[in-house]
Each structure stands twice: as C-alpha cells, then as structure tokens.
C-alpha positions as CSV (number, residue, x, y, z in Angstrom):
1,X,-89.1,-78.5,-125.6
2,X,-88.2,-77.9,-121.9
3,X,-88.2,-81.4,-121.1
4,X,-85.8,-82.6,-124.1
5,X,-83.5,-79.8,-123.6
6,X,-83.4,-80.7,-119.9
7,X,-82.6,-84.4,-120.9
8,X,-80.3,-83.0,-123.4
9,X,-77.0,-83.2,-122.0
10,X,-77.5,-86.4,-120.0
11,X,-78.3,-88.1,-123.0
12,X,-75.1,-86.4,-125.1
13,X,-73.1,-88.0,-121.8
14,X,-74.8,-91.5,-122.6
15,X,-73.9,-91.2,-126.3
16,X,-70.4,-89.6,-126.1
17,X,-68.0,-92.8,-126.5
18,X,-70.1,-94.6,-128.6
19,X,-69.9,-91.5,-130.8
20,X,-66.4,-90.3,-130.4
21,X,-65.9,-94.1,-131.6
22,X,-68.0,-93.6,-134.7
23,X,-66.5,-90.5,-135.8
24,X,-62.7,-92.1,-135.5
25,X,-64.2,-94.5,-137.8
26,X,-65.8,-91.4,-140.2
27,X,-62.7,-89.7,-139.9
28,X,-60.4,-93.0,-140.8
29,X,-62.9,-93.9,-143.7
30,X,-65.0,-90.9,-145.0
31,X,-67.9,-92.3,-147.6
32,X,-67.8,-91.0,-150.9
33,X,-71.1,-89.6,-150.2
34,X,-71.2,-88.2,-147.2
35,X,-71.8,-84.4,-147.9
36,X,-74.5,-85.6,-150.0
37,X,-75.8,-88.0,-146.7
38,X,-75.7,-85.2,-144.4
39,X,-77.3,-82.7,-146.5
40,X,-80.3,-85.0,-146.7
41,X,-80.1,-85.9,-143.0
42,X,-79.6,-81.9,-141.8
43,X,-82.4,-81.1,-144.3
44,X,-84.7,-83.7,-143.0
45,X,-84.0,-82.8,-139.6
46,X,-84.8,-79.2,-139.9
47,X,-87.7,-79.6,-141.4
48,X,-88.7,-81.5,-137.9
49,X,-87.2,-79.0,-136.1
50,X,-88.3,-75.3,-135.3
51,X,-84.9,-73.3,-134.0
52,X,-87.6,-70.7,-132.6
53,X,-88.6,-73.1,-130.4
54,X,-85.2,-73.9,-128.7
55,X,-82.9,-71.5,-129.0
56,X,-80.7,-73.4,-126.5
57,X,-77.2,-72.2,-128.4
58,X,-78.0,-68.4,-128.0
59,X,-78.9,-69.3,-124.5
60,X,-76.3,-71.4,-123.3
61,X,-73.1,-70.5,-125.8
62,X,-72.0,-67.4,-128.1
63,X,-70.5,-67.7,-131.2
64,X,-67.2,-66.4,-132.6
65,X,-67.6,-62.9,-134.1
66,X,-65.0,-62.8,-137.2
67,X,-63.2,-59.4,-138.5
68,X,-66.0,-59.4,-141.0
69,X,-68.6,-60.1,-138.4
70,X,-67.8,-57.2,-136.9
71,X,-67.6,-55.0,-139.8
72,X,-70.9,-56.1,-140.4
73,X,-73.0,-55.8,-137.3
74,X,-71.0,-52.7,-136.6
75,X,-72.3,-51.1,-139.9
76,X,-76.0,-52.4,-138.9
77,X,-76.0,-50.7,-135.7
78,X,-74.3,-47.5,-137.4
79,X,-71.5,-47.5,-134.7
80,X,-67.4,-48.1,-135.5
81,X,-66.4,-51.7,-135.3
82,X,-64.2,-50.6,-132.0
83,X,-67.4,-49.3,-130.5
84,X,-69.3,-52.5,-131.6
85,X,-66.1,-54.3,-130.1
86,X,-66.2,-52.3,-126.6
87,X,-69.8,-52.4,-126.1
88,X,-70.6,-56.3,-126.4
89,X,-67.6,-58.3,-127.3
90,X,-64.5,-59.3,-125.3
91,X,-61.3,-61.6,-126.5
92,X,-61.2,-65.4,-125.0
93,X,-58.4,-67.4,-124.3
94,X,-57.9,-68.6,-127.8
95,X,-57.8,-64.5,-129.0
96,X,-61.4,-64.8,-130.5
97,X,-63.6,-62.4,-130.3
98,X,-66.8,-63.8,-128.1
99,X,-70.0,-61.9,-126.6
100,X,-69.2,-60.4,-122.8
101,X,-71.7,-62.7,-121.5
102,X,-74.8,-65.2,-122.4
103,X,-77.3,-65.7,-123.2
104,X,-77.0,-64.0,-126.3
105,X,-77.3,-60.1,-126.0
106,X,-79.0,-59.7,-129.5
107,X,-82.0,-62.7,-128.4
108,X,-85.4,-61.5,-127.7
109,X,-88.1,-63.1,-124.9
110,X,-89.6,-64.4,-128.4
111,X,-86.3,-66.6,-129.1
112,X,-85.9,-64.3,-132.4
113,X,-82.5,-63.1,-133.1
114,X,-82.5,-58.8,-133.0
115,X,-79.7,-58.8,-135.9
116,X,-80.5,-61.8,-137.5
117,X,-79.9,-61.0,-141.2
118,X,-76.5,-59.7,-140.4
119,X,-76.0,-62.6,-137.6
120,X,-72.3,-63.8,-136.8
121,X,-71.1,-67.1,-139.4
122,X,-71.0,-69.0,-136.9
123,X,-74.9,-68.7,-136.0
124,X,-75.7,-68.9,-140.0
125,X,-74.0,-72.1,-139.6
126,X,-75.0,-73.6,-136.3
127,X,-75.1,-76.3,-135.8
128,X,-72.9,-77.3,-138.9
129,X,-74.2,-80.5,-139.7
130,X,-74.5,-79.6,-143.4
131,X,-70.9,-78.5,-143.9
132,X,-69.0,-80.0,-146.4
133,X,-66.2,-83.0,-145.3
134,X,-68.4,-83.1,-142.1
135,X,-66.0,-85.2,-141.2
136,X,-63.3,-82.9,-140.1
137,X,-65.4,-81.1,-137.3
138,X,-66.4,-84.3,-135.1
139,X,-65.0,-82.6,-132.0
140,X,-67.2,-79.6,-132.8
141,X,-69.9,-81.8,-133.5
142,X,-69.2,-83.9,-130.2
143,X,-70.4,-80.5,-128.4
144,X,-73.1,-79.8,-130.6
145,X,-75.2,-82.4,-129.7
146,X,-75.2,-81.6,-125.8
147,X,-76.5,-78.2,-127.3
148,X,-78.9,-78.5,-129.9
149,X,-81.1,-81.4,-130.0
150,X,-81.3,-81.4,-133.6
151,X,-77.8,-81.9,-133.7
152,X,-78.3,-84.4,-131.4
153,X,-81.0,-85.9,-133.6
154,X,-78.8,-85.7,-136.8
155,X,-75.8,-88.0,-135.2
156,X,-78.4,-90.5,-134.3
157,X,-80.0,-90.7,-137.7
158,X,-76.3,-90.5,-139.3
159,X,-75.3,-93.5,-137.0
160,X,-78.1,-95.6,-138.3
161,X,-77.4,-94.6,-142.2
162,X,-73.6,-94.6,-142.4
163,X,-72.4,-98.3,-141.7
164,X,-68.9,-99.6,-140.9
C-alpha cells in the first residue's frame, strides 16, 4: 500500500486531462444507466479494496463537518457543539467548518476511525463514487483519485465501461 500511495498522485497527474476530457463528455451526455454503472463499479471496487489499509484521506485531507455533524459528534463526546467547535474545528475560506489540522484528529495508529459510527457525511461518503448523477461531482472526483486509489481505480474501470 505504501508504494501505490506513493505513486498515487503522479499517476492522478498522468491521468488528469485525459480524465477531465472524459468527464466533459459524462457531463455533456450522461448514460441512462450510470448510477446503476457506478454502483456496480464502486461495489466491485471495494470489495478489492480494504479502507483500513490506506487511510490516505484521513491522513492527507479532512472532511467538512455539517451543522448536523456537529450536533452529532458533539452529543457523542457529551460536550456542547461550541465546545466540540472550539476544541477541534476551525472555519476555512469557503465558511465550512474543517478539522484544525491533519491528519485526522479522531484516526488511530491502527487506521480505525475513534468516532466512526457518528463519523462526518462527508467520510460516510468518501470517496463518492456511488452517489447518484455521479456526473455532477467530476471536479470532486478529479481530486479524489490523487487521494484514494480506489477512487483512482474506479475512473479507470469506468473509462473502460462507459464509451463515447
């Protein structure tokens, strides 16, 4: 796993136009199936591919926490969502709420998640190749796969499936 997520982004650089060209195409001319497609594909992929192994997105990024997020992991750790807020959380430039700092405050030496059953969306959802009209969240996606090499793995496999 070190080695592929040290080849990672290099590879993600190679792809990148050849990508961002394909998904101009996705987005121009969607297929009727393609939530179906990348269920199968995100499905297939995962069932390759051991998160616990990686862990590479609470290492390297952290996700956006939403109002409910908050709530949330702020009832877990029995403190006030302003506590929560003030103890781990800052706002970005785009007024999100993000962690202070990665890698990921709540991810253990083990690569297991400390607050994993009341985890943020946006780590329930990483890296959202299942997501319905897929389509819309290419630029998303175009970061993804520099992250997580399933991602990666997923756009590769999609590339080969869906043809123009």
């Amino acid at each position: 796993m070190e080695e592929i997520l040290r080849d990672l982004p290099q590879k993600a650089r190679e792809k990148h136009s050849e990508n961002k060209k394909f998904f101009a195409k996705l987005k121009k001319r969607p297929p009727k199936d393609l939530d179906y497609t990348m269920q199968e594909l995100h499905e297939a992929e995962f069932e390759r591919t051991d998160c616990l192994t990686c862990a590479n997105c609470c290492k390297t990024t952290g996700p956006l926490f939403t109002n409910a997020d908050v709530e949330r992991i702020a009832k877990h750790f029995r403190m006030k969502p302003s506590q929560f807020i003030d103890e781990f959380l800052r706002v970005d430039e785009e007024n999100d709420y993000v962690l202070q700092s990665v890698p990921c405050t709540f991810l253990g030496a083990d690569n297991y998640c400390s607050i994993y059953d009341v985890r943020p969306k946006a780590c329930r959802e990483f890296p959202h190749t299942d997501r319905k009209k897929f389509q819309q969240i290419s630029n998303l996606t175009l970061k993804n796969v520099a992250i997580c090499p399933a991602a990666f793995n997923i756009v590769e496999e999609m590339k080969k499936s869906i043809k123009f």
